[in-house]
N, C-alpha and C positions, 0 to 999 in steps of 0.2 A: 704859258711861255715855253713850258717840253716841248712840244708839239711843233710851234713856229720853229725854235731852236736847229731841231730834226730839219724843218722843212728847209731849211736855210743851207743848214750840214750837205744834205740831199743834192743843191743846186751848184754851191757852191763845188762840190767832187763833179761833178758831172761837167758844169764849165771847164774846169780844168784838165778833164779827158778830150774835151770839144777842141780845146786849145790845142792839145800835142797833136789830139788826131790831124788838125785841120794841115798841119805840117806836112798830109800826102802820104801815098802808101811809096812804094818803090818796088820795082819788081823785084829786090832780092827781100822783101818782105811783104809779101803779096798776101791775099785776102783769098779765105778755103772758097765763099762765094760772093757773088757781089747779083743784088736783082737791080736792074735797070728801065729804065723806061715805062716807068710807074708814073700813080699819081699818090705819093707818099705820106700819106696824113697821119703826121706825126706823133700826134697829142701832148708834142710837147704844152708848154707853159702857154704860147701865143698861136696851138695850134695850127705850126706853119705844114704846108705841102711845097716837099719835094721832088725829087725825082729820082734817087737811087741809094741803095743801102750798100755798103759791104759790110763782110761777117767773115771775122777769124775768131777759132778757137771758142766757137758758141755765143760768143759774146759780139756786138756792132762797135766798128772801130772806124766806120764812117758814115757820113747823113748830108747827101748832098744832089749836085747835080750829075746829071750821064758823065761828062767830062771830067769832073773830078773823082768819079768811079774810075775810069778807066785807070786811072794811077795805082788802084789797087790791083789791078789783075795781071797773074802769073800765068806761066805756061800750063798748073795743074788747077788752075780756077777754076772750077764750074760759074757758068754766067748762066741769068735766067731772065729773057727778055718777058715783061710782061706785060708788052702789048697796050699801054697805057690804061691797066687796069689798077685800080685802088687797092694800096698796099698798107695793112694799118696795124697795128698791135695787137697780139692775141688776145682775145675775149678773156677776161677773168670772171668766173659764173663763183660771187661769191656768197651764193647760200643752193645748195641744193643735194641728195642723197641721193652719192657714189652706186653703192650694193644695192640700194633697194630699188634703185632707175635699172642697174645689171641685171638684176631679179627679173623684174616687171617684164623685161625685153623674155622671158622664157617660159611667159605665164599665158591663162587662158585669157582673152582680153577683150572686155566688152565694148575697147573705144569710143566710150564717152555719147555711147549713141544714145537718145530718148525713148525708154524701153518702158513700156506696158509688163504688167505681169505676165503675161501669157508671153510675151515676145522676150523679157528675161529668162524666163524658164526654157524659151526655145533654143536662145542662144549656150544657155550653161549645159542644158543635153547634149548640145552638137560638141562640145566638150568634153564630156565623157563620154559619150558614143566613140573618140577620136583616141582617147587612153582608156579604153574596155581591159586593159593587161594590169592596170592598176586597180582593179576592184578584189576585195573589198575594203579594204584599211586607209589604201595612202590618201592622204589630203588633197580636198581639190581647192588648190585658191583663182579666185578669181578677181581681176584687176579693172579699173577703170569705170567703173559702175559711176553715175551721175542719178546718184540716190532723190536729187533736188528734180530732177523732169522724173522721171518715177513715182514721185509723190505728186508731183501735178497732174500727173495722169490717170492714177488709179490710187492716188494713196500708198501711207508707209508698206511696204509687203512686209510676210510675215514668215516664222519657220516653214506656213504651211505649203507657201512658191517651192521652198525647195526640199518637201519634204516627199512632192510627188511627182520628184525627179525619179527615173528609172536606175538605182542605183542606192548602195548602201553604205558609201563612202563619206567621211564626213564633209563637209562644205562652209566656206568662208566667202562672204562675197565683201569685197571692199570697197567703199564707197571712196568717190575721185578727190574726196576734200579732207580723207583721212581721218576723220572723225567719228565714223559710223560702218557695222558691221552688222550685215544679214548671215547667222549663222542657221543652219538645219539644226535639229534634235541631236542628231550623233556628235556635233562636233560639239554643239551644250551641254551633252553628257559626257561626254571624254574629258572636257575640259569641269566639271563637276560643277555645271553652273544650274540650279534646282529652281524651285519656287521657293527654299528657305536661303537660297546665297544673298546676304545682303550685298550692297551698293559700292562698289569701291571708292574710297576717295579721287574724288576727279572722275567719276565717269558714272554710269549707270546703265540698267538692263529697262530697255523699255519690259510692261506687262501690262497683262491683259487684267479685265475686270477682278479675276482670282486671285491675282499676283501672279501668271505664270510668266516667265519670261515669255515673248514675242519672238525672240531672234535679234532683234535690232540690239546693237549693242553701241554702247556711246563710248567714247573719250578710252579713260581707263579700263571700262567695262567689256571693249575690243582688245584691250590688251592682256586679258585675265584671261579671254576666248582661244588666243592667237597663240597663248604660251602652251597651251597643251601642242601645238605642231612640232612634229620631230625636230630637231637641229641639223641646218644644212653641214653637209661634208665642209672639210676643206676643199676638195673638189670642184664644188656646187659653188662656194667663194670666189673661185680662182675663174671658172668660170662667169659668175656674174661679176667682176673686176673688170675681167677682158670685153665682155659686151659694151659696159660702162663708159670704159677707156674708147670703145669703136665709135658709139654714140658721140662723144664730146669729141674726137677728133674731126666728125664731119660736121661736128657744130662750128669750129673755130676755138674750141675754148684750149686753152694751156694751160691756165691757172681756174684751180677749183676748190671751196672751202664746205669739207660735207659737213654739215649744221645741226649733227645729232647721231657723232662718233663712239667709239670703244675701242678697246685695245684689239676687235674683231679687222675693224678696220682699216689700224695698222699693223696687223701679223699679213693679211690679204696683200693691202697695196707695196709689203715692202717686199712679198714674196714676186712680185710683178717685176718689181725693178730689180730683184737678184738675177729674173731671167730677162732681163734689158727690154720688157714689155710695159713698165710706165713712161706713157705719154703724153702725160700733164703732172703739172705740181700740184702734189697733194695737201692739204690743207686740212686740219680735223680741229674741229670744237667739239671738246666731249659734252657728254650731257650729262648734267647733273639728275638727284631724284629727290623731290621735294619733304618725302616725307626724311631721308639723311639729316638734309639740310636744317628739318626744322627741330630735330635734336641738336647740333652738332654743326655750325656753317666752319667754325675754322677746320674740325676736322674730316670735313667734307672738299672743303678745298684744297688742304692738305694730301690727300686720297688723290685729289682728280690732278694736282702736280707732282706728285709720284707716278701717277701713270700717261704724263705729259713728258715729263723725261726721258721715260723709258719708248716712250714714241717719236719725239724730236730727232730731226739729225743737222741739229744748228744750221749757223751760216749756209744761203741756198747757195749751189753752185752751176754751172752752164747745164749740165745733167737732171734733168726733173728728180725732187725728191721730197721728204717728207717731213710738216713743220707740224707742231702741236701746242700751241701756245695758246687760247681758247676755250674756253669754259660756255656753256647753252645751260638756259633755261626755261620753258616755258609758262609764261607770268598766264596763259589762260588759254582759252580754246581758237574758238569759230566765232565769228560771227554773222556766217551764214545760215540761214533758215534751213531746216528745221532744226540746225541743232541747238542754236542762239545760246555758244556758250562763252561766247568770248565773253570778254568783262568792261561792263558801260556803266559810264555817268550816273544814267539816270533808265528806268527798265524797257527794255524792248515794248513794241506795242500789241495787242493782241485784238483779234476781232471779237467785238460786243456782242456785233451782230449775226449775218447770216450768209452766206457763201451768196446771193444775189443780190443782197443789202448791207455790203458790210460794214461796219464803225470802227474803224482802229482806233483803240484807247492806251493810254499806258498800262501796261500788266503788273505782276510783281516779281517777273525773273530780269534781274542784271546782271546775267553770266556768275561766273567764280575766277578771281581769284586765287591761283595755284601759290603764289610765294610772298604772304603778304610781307605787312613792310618789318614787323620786327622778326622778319626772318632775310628776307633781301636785301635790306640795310648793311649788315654784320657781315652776309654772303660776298656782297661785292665789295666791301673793304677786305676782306681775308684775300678776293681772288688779287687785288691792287697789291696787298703788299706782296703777294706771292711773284710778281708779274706774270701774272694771268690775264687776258682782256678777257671782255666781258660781252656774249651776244645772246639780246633776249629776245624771245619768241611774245609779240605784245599783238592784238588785233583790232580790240577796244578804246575805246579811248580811256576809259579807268587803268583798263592795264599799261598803256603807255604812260598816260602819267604818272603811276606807281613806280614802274622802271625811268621814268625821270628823275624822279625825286631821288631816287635813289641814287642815282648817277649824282645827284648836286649833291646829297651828303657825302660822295666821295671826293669830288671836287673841295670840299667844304674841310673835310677832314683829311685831307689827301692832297693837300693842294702842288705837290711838285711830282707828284707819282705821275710816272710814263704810263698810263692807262688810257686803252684804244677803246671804248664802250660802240655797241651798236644797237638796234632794234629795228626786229625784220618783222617787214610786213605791214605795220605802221594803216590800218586798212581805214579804221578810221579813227583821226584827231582828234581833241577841241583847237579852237583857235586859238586858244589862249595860251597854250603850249608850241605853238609852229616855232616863234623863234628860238625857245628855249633849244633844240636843235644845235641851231648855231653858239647860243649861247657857252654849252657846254660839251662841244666839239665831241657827241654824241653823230654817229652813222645812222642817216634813214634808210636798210635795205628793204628795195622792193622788189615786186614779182609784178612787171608792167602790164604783164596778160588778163590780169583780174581786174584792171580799169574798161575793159571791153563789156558790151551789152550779155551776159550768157543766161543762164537757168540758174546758177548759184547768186547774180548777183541781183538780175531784176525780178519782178513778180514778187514772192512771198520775200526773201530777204528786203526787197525796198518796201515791202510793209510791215515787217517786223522791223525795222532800222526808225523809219518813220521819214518825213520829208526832208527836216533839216539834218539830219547824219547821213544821209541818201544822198546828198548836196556836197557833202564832203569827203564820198567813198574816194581811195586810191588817192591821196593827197598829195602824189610826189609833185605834182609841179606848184603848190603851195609853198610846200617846205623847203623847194629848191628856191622860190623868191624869197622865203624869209631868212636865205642866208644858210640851208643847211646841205652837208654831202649829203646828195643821194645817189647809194649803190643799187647796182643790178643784183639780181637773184634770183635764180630762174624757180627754186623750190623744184626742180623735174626730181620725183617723179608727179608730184601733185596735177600737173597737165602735161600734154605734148609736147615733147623735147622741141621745141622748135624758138629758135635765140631771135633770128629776125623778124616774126609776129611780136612776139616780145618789142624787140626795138621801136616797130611799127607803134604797136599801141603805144608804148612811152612818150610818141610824139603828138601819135592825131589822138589816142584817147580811144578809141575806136577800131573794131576787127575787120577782119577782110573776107569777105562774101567769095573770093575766087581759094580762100585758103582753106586745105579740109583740117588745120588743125586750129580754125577758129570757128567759134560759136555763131559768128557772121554767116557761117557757110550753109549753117542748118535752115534756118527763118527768116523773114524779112524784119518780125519780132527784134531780132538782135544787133542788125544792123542800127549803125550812130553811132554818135556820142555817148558815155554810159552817166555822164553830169558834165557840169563847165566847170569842174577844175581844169586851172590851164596845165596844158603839156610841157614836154623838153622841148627846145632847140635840138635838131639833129646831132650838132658839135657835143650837148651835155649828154645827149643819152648816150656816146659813145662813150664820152669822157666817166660815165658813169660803170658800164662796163670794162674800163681799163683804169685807167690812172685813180679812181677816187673807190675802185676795190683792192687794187693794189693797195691802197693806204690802210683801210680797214684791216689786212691780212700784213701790215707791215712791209710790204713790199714794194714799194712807191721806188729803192732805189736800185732795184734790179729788172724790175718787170713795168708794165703800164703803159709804157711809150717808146720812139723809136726815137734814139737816144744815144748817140756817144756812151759806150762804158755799159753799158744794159746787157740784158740777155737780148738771144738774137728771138724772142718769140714773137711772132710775125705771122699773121693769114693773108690772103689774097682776094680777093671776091669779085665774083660773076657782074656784078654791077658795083657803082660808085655810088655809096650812100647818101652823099652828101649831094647828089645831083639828079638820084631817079624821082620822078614825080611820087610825088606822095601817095596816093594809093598803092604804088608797088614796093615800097618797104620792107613790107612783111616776106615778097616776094626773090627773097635774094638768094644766092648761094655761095661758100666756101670752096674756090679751087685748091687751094695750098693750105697747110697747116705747119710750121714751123717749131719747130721749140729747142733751145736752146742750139740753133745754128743745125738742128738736121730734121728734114720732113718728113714728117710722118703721116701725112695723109696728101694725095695731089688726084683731081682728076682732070682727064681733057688732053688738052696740049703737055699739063705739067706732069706727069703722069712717070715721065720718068726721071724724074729727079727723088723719087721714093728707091731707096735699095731695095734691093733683093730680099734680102733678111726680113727688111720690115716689111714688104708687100706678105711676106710668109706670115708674119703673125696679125697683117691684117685681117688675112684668110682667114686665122687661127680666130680672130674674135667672132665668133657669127651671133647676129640679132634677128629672134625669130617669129617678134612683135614685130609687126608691117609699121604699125603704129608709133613706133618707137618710144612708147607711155611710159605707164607708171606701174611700179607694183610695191608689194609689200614685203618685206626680208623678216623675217622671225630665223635668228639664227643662236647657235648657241648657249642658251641657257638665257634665252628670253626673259626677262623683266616685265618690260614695258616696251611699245608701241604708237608713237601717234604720230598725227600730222593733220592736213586737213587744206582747202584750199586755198590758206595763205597757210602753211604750219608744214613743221617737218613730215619728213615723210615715215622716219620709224626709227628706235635705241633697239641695236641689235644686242649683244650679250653687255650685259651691266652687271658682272657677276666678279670680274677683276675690278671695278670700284668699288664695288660693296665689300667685297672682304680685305680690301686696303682701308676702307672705314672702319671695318667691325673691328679690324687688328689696333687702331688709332684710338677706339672706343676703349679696346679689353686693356691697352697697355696703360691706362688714366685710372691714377690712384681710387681707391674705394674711397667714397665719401664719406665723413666722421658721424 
């Protein structure tokens, strides 16, 4: 009944701004801007379309018709005819990674092409041949590796790809689903990884018949690899920030929640907005570390709301800025092939047989596991009372309904606690869990782009998943009829920044053969439907991107829709989504970008409703991936590492929660 309460609180203020506003502007109280001659799709409540906004003091103080606009304009109005173009709410991308998408943009970038060993090796050459001034020490990371067509083509590669590269530098290559890392010898040795290093919990070193390691590095076992990389400057930050920020402003996004924070993340983004260059609301769930938690959940919690505080800047205001209320963790891996680490039911299947004969049987690996339940239990009641929400990283169906269950013992023992739970990624269900969703006003965030045909989802993962979990990959339009929110979440860096492919698949299920930053566009292979779960309606997948991320991030009564009383965050787009034929979807673009009543990104016609100022630090952001992908941020005093193609993208310095822990650990009496 919290929940409804809120939502009631929410409508009821908001009505009665609608009331005063509707009373008309006056020229001696005139509106800074007013856009016109739109087609306004609102996302209010009954999702009505209008036809014109005005906007004082960041905030909308009108939603109506051209005519009832004009009441609002003054002699110093900017007006902005827009041509009866579709005018909707700023995108709220609520799970995806801020710095390490910044990063990616500055990286060497294999863009997700289907790379033979010989044709990897050729492309990470042409990369160090291009920084020959950095040889011999500094690191070469490389991004966007699609480890899954690599292996269908010649098999896992080994240090020995990159050991007969022309160069003595060490090397990381990072696979696009975050879960897997081809390392050379130097960077195995730097990082002291031998043939006696054992197995880290959560992850492992592939090896060969000897036990020597191979290079391929799994889960934790990439992040034990990745910590020997020097720590980025502040510089190097401030820079990948500003890329970041350029990226999501020509996405449309305003509102963003990075889904596997640190205190890195909030010294970076607040350092932006000192110099009036954040332009989106920032959002941070930190991330917790399992092995803490399973000493210690209260004083793990305790730790991660000491360092939520000191990241908070409460109540949002018209000015983007920065909230920390949010807690991550992830309950397990992949459950994409080869790494099949997510956490299932019942065990992935394996071939009996023979690569021209083959027999899938059930195996005996079902994933792990990272937070079981007498550790997750205790975890999320500490973050509830703490008022912390709670967002976990779930891919399997064991691990989803592990973090359900868990969610009902808080429910259960919690019952009047204001607690926002979610679980991203949700890749695959059982059925017997879809309502529970609803039940326990649990968020299903997804990342719509992995419902498409690609190289991670069909081939070897539809036979290790097996037919009937294959039947029910990407289950957002399940869960959406059984009654549950489902949010957007782009997870970028994990694929191509691209928001409307996303949208696109959320509806049809399916990529688009004219887009190069879908799987569609490689093969005829990929083209379709990726199963017959049903899709969104156009209206929900928007509503999913706006109003029902805003609620997950708390922010349903300032941001989501176009609204009496709201911030003014607002894009504009090249087409009307609600009306272009389905196939072009995917195909759309952002003229204007809005946020809080001032624009920050416009091109075309709108081009100069951008100041001066801001044109200057748009310059100032440059993106030097064409691709504008993914990459991996090791910053800091690196920890840990991961993500994966539904999974975050990477925990930059974990080094201020840990010693808020150790000090919560040292300061608890000796035991008798």
């Amino acid at each position: 009944m919290v929940w409804k309460k809120i939502a009631w609180t929410a409508t009821a203020t908001l009505a009665f701004a609608l009331l005063v506003a509707s009373c008309g502007g006056s020229k001696e109280d005139p509106a800074d801007t007013v856009l016109r001659n739109a087609q306004v799709m609102t996302m209010d409540a009954n999702n009505s379309v209008q036809q014109a906004v005005a906007v004082r003091d960041g905030k909308i103080v009108y939603v109506g018709t051209n005519s009832g606009a004009d009441n609002w304009v003054g002699a110093n109005t900017k007006v902005i005819d827009l041509g009866e173009r579709m005018l909707m709410p700023g995108f709220v991308d609520a799970h995806l990674h801020a710095l390490s998408g910044g990063r990616a943009l500055l990286m060497c970038d294999l863009a997700y092409a289907p790379l033979s060993h010989a044709q990897l090796a050729t492309h990470i050459q042409t990369c160090l041949n291009a920084t020959a001034d950095k040889e011999p020490d500094t690191w070469l990371e490389v991004v966007n590796w699609d480890r899954q067509a690599t292996s269908s083509i010649d098999g896992d590669p080994t240090k020995a790809v990159l050991d007969s590269l022309t160069t003595q530098r060490p090397i990381v290559v990072t696979s696009s689903d975050f879960h897997g890392v081809l390392a050379n010898s130097r960077a195995l040795s730097l990082a002291g990884v031998t043939a006696a290093t054992p197995d880290p919990t959560g992850g492992k070193f592939l090896r060969d018949a000897k036990g020597v390691p191979t290079g391929i590095c799994e889960d934790a076992a990439s992040w034990q690899v990745k910590a020997a990389i020097p720590p980025d400057t502040d510089a190097d930050l401030l820079k990948q920030g500003r890329a970041a920020l350029a990226a999501m402003r020509e996405q449309g996004i305003t509102t963003f929640m990075d889904a596997a924070s640190s205190d890195v993340h909030g010294k970076t983004f607040k350092a932006l907005q000192q110099s009036g260059e954040l332009t989106a609301r920032a959002n941070f769930a930190l991330a917790l570390v399992p092995e803490m938690a399973a000493v210690s959940p209260t004083d793990t919690i305790a730790a991660a709301k000491t360092l939520a505080n000191s990241m908070d800047q409460g109540t949002p205001v018209a000015a983007p800025g920065l909230n920390t209320r949010i807690v991550k963790v992830f309950m397990d891996g992949v459950v994409n092939a080869p790494a099949d680490t997510g956490a299932l039911l019942t065990p992935y299947f394996t071939n009996t047989g023979t690569d021209a004969a083959p027999n899938w049987q059930p195996g005996s690996n079902s994933g792990s596991v990272y937070y079981p339940p007498e550790v997750l239990k205790p975890l999320m009641l500490a973050a509830a009372d703490a008022g912390l929400d709670f967002h976990a990283h779930a891919t399997g169906d064991r691990a989803v309904r592990q973090a359900l269950d868990a969610y009902e013992n808080v429910r259960l023992q919690r019952p009047k606690a204001d607690f926002r739970p979610a679980i991203a990624h949700d890749e695959t269900v059982a059925q017997a869990d879809y309502p529970r969703f609803a039940a326990l006003n649990v968020s299903a965030t997804m990342s719509y782009q992995w419902a498409q045909r690609a190289s991670y989802s069909i081939g070897e993962t539809e036979n290790h998943l097996g037919p009937d979990r294959f039947a029910r990959m990407e289950p957002f339009g399940s869960l959406h009829n059984a009654g549950a929110r489902v949010v957007s979440g782009s997870d970028w860096p994990i694929d191509p920044f691209d928001t409307f492919l996303a949208l696109k698949v959320g509806v049809t299920r399916s990529g688009d053969p004219t887009n190069p930053h879908s799987a569609a566009s490689l093969a005829p292979i990929f083209e379709g439907k990726i199963n017959n779960d049903p899709g969104l309606s156009r209206a929900d997948v928007l509503r999913s991107i706006t109003m029902n991320a805003a609620y997950q991030l708390r922010l349903e009564t300032f941001i989501g829709s176009i609204e009496v009383g709201k911030f003014a965050d607002m894009i504009v787009l090249e087409q009307n989504f609600m009306t272009v034929p389905e196939e072009a979807l995917g195909r759309n673009k952002v003229l204007l970008t809005m946020v809080g009543g001032k624009t920050v990104m416009a091109l075309n016609n709108f081009s100069s409703t951008v100041t001066t100022s801001q044109q200057m630090l748009n310059a100032r952001a440059v993106m030097l991936s064409p691709t504008a992908s993914v990459g991996h941020s090791v910053v800091k005093g690196s920890l840990r590492s991961d993500g994966h193609r539904s999974c975050s993208a990477f925990v930059p310095s974990l080094n201020t929660l840990r010693d808020l822990w150790t000090a919560r650990q040292a300061a608890r009496p000796a035991s008798p």
